[in-house]
C-alpha positions as CSV (number, residue, x, y, z in Angstrom):
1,X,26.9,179.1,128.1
2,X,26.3,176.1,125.8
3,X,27.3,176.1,122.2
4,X,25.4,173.2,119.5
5,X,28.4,172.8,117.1
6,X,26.2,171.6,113.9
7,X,27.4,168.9,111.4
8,X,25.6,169.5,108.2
9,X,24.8,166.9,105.0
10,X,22.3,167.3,102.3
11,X,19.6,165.0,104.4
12,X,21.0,165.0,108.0
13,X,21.8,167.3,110.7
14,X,24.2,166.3,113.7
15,X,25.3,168.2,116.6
16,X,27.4,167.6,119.7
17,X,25.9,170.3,122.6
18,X,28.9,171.9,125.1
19,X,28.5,172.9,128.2
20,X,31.7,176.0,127.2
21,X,31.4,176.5,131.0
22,X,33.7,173.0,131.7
23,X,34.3,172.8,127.9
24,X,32.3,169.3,128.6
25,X,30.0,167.8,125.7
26,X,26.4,167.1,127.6
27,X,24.6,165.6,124.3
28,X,24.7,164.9,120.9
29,X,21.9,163.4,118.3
30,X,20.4,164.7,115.6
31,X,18.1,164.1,112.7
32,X,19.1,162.0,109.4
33,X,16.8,161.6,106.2
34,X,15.3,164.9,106.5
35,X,12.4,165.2,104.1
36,X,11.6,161.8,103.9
37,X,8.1,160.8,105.5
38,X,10.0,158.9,108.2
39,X,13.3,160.9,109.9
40,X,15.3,159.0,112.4
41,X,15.6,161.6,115.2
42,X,18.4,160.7,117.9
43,X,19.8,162.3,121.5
44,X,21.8,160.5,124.0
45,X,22.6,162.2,127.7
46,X,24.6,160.8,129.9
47,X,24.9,157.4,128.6
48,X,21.2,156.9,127.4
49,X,20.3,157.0,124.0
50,X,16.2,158.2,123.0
51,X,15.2,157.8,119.3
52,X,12.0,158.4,117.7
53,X,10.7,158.6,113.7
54,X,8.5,162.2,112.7
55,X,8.3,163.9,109.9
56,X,11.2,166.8,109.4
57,X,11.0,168.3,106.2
58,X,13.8,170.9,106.2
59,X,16.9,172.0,108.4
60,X,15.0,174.4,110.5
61,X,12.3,171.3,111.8
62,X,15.5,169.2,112.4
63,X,16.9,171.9,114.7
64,X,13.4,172.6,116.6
65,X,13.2,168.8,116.8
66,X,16.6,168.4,118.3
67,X,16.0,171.0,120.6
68,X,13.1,169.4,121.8
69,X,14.5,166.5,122.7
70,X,16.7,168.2,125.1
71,X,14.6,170.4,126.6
72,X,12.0,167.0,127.4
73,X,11.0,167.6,131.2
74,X,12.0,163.8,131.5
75,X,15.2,163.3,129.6
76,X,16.3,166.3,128.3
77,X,19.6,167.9,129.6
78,X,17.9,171.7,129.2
79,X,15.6,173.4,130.7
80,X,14.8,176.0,127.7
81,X,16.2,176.3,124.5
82,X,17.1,179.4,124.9
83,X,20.1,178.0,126.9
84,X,21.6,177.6,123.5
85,X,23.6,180.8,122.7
86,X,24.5,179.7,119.5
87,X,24.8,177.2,116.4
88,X,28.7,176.8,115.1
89,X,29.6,175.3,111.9
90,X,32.5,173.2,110.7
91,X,32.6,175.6,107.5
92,X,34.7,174.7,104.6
93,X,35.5,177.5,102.3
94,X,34.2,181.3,102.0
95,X,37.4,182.3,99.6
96,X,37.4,186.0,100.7
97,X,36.2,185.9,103.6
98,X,37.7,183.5,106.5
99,X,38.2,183.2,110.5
100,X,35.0,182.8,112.5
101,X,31.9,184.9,111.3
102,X,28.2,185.3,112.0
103,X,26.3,183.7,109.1
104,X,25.0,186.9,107.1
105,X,24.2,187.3,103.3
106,X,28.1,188.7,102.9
107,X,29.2,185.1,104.4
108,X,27.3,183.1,102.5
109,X,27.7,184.6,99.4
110,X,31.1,184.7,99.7
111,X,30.5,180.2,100.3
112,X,28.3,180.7,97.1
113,X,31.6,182.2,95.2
114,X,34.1,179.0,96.1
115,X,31.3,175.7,95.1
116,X,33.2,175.2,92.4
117,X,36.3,174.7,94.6
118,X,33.9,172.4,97.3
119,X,31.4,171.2,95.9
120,X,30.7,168.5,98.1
121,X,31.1,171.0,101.5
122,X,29.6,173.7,100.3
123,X,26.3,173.9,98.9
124,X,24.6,172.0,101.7
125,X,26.3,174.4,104.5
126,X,24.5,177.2,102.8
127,X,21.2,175.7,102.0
128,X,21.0,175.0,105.8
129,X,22.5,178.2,106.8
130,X,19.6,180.0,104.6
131,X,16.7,177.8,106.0
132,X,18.1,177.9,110.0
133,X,18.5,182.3,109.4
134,X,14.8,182.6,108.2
135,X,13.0,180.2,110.1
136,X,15.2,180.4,113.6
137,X,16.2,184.3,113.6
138,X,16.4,184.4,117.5
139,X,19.7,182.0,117.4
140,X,23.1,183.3,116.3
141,X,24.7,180.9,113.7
142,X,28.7,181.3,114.2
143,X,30.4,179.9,110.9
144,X,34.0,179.2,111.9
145,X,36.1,178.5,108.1
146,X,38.6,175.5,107.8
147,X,40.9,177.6,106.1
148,X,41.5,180.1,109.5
149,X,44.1,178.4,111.1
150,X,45.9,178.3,107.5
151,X,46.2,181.9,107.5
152,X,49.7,181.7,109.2
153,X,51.4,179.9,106.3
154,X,54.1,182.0,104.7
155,X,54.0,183.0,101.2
156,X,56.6,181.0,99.8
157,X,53.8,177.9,100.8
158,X,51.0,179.7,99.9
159,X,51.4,180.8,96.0
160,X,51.5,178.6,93.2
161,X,53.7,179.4,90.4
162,X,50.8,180.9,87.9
163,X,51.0,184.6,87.3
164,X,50.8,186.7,90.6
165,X,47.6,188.4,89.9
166,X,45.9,185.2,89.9
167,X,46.2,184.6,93.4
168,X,43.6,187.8,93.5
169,X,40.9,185.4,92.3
170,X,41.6,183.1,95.1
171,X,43.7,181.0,93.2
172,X,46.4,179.8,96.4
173,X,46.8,177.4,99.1
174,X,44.1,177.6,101.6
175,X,44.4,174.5,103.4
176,X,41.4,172.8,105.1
177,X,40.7,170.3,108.2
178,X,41.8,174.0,110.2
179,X,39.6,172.8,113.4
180,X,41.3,169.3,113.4
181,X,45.1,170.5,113.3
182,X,44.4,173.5,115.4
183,X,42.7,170.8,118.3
184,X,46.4,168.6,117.5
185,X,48.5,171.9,118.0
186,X,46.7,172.7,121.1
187,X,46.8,169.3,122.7
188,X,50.1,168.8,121.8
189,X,51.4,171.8,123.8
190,X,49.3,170.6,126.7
191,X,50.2,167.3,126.4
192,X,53.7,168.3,126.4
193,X,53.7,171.8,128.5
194,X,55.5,173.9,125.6
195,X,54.1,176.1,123.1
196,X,57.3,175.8,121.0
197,X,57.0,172.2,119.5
198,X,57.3,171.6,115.8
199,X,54.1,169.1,115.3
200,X,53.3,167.0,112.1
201,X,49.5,166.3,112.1
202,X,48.2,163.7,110.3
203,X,44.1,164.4,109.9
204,X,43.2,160.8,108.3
205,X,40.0,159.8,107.2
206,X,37.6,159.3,104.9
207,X,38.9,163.2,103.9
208,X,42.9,163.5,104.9
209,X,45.6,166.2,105.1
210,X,49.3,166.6,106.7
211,X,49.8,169.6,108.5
212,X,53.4,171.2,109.8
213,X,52.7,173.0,113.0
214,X,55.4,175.5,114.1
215,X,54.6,177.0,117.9
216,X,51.1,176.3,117.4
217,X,50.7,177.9,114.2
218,X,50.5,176.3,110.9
219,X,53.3,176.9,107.9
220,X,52.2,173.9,105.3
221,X,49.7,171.6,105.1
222,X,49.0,169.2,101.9
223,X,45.7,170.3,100.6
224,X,45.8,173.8,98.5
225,X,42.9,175.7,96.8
226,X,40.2,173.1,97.4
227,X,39.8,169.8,99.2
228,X,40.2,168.5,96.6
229,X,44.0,168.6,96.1
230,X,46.5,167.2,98.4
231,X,46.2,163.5,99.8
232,X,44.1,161.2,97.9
233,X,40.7,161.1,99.9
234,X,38.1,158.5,100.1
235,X,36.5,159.3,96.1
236,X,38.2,162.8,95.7
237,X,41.9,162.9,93.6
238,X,44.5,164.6,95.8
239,X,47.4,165.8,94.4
240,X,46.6,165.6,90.0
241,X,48.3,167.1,87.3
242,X,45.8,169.6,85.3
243,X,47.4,169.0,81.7
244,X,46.0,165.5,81.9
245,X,42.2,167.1,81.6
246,X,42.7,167.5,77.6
247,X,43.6,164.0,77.4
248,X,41.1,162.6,79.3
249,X,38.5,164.6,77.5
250,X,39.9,163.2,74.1
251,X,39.5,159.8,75.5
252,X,36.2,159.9,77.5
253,X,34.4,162.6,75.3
254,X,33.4,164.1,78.5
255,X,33.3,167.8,79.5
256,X,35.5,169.2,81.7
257,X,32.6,169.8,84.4
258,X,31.7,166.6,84.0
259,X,35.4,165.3,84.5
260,X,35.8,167.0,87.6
261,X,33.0,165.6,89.0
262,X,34.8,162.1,88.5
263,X,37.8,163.7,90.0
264,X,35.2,164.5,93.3
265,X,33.4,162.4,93.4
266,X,34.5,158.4,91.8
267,X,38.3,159.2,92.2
268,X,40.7,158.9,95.1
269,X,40.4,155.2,97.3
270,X,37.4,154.5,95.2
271,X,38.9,155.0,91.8
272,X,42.2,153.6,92.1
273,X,40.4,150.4,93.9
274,X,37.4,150.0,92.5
275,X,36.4,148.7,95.7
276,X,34.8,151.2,98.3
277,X,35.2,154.4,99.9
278,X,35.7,152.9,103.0
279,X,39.8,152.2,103.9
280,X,38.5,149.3,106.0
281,X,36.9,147.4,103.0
282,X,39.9,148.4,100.5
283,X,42.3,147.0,103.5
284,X,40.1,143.6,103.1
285,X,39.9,143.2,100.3
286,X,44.1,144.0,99.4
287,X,44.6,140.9,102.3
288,X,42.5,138.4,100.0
289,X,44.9,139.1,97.1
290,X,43.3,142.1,94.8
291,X,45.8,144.0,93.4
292,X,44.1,147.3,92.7
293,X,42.9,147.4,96.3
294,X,46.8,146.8,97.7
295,X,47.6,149.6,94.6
296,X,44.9,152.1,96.4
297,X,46.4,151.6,100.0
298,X,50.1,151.9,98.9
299,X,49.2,155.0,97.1
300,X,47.5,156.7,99.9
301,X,50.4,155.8,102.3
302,X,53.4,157.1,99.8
303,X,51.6,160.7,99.6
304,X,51.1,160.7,103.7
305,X,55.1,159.9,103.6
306,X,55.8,162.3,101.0
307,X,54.0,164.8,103.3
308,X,55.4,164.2,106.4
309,X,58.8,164.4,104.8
310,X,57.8,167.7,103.4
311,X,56.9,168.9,106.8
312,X,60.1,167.4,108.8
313,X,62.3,169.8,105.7
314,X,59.7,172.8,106.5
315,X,60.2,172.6,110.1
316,X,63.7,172.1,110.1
317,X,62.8,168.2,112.0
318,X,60.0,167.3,114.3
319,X,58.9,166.9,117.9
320,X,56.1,165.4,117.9
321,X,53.9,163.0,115.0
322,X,50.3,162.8,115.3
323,X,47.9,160.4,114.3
324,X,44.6,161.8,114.0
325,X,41.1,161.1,112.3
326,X,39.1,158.0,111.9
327,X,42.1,156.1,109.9
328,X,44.9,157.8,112.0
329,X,43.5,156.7,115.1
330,X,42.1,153.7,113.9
331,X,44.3,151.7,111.5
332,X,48.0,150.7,113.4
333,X,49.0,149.3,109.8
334,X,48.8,152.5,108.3
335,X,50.7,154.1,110.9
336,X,53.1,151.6,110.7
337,X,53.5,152.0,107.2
338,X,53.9,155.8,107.3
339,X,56.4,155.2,109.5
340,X,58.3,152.4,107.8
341,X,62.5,152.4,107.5
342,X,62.5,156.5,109.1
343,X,64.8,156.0,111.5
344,X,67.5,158.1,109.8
345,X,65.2,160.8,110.2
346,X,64.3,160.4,113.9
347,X,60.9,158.3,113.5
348,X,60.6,154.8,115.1
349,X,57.2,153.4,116.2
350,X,57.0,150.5,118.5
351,X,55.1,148.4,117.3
352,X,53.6,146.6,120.1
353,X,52.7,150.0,121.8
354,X,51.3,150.6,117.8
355,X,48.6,147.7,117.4
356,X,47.1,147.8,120.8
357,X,46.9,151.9,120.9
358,X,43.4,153.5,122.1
359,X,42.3,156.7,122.0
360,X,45.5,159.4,123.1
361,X,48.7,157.6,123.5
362,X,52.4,157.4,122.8
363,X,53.2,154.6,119.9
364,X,56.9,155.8,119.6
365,X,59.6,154.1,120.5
366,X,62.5,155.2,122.6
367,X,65.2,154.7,120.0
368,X,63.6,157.6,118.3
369,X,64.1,161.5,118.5
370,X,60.3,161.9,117.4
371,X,58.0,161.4,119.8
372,X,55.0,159.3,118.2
373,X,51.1,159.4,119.1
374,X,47.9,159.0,118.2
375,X,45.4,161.6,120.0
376,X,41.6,161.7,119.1
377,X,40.7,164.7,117.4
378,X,38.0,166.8,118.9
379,X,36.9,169.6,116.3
380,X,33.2,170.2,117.2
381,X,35.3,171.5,120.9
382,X,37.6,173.9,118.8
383,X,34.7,175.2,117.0
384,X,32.4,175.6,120.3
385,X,35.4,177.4,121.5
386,X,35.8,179.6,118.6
387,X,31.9,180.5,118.8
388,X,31.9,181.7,122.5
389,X,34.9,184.0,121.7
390,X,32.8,185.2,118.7
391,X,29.9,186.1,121.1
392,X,32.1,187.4,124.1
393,X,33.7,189.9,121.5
394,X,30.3,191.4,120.4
């Protein structure tokens, strides 16, 4: 069986193609500036890379052209496309409705409910998810939700304290990055050989959570209703308190819809920096002296702290800490800051073993009861796993 595990945006499509036989990824590729006269239309197999420009005017022409690509008689990977049992998606949020779904009009009008709470995820998941049901009918779309592996978390970390009936509308702690920690809690048991570990996952990147994993299943994460909340991200808030919105409005004369587009879309790393989205530009430019760039980076790294400390009360101490995402396993001065003067609470790094980490390793050091590592996070695998179980089960 082989699963394409789709990575929508408003103008691209991207997808990673599984072999769920070996669990192996064969390709990936995929099609950016759809709609524009010239698309860039990528595949690489084995180690070879193929590009070439067409025309691809919606979704549905960027799957049918990625799918051409790897059924070419001369470097395709397939012989048909009908070798493709399904499409899975990375979605964010469908509020009501949650584990892993076939895309129908109940699923995506359940996404249409919670754009206000993910805005940036949502709307172009369902625009594609429309387009690929009408125009490709004869592949299953599998749409398995972020918030899923969230569904274990206890109530006492799940409410807020608004009235109780609230929480009806959906107003509670979802949690999101699901596919990420879930990958982290099942590596970590393999990794390890126990399915009892207390993890703390770090997902860090250009969009971050913490995560406390207890025997695989999660009981607190940082991010709450939307993806918005939580750790500040790359140009969305994090963690904000709401009785600032009057005053803001006072000040700024803005509405409130158009003040919480600021908060998603010009806040976080961005709006504390003034700099970038990007950590790596924010880190450079802190190192030549500017203040509001070191303000942005010191920020970010007191919330991960606060988080993990969070976590290590939750679980009652820690096994294992994780580095994942592009900044977790990317950026050894984050991780040594996160992990800065813990000692009292089981956490040393080393930090030679720290700055020359690659890919899944052990950072920590011995003098430590936590053990420390940084492991590559693999969620397009979770979700092509997710998918086959969704098509076995029908």
């Amino acid at each position: 069986m082989h699963i394409l595990v789709a990575n929508i945006g408003s103008t691209s499509f991207k997808y990673r193609l599984f072999d769920m036989q070996t669990e192996t990824q064969i390709a990936r590729g995929g099609v950016e500036r759809i709609g524009a006269p010239e698309s860039r239309c990528f595949v690489e197999i084995k180690g070879q890379r193929y590009e070439l420009t067409a025309h691809v005017p919606d979704h549905a022409a960027a799957v049918r052209q990625c799918l051409a690509q790897l059924t070419d008689p001369q470097t395709g990977c397939l012989k048909d496309a009908r070798e493709v049992a399904a499409i899975g998606f990375k979605a964010v949020h469908g509020g009501r409705i949650s584990g892993v779904q076939l895309v129908t009009e109940e699923v995506l009008a359940a996404m249409e409910e919670m754009v206000p709470v993910a805005p940036a995820h949502n709307p172009p998941y369902i625009r594609a998810m429309r387009i690929l049901r009408e125009n490709l009918p004869e592949i299953p779309l599998v749409a398995a939700f972020e918030t899923d592996f969230h569904s274990t978390i206890p109530d006492h970390n799940r409410f807020y304290a608004v009235p109780y009936e609230w929480a009806e509308w959906g107003v509670r702690c979802w949690g999101f990055h699901g596919a990420s920690h879930r990958y982290i809690a099942t590596r970590t048991a393999e990794i390890f050989g126990r399915n009892d570990l207390r993890v703390i996952s770090c997902h860090l990147g250009g969009s971050s959570s913490v995560c406390a994993i207890s025997g695989g299943k999660s009981v607190f994460t940082s991010m709450g209703m939307s993806p918005q909340s939580g750790l500040p991200n790359n140009n969305r808030v994090g963690d904000f308190d709401p009785f600032a919105l009057p005053v803001i409005m006072k000040h700024t004369g803005k509405s409130l819809e158009e003040i919480l587009n600021v908060l998603a879309t010009q806040s976080g790393l961005l709006g504390l920096s003034g700099v970038s989205t990007d950590l790596r530009d924010i880190m450079a430019a802190a190192a030549e002296g500017n203040q509001r760039a070191r303000l942005a980076v010191d920020v970010f790294v007191a919330a991960i702290r606060k988080y993990v400390g969070a976590s290590l009360v939750e679980l009652g101490g820690a096994d294992v800490l994780v580095f994942t995402g592009g900044i977790g396993e990317n950026q050894p001065e984050i991780r040594s800051a996160v992990c800065r003067n813990l000692s009292e609470l089981g956490i040393v790094i080393d930090e030679e073993k720290n700055c020359t980490a690659r890919g899944e390793c052990e950072i920590s050091s011995p003098a430590g009861r936590v053990r420390i590592w940084t492991i590559p996070t693999n969620e397009e695998l979770i979700v092509a796993r997710q998918a086959k179980a969704l098509l076995e089960s029908l």
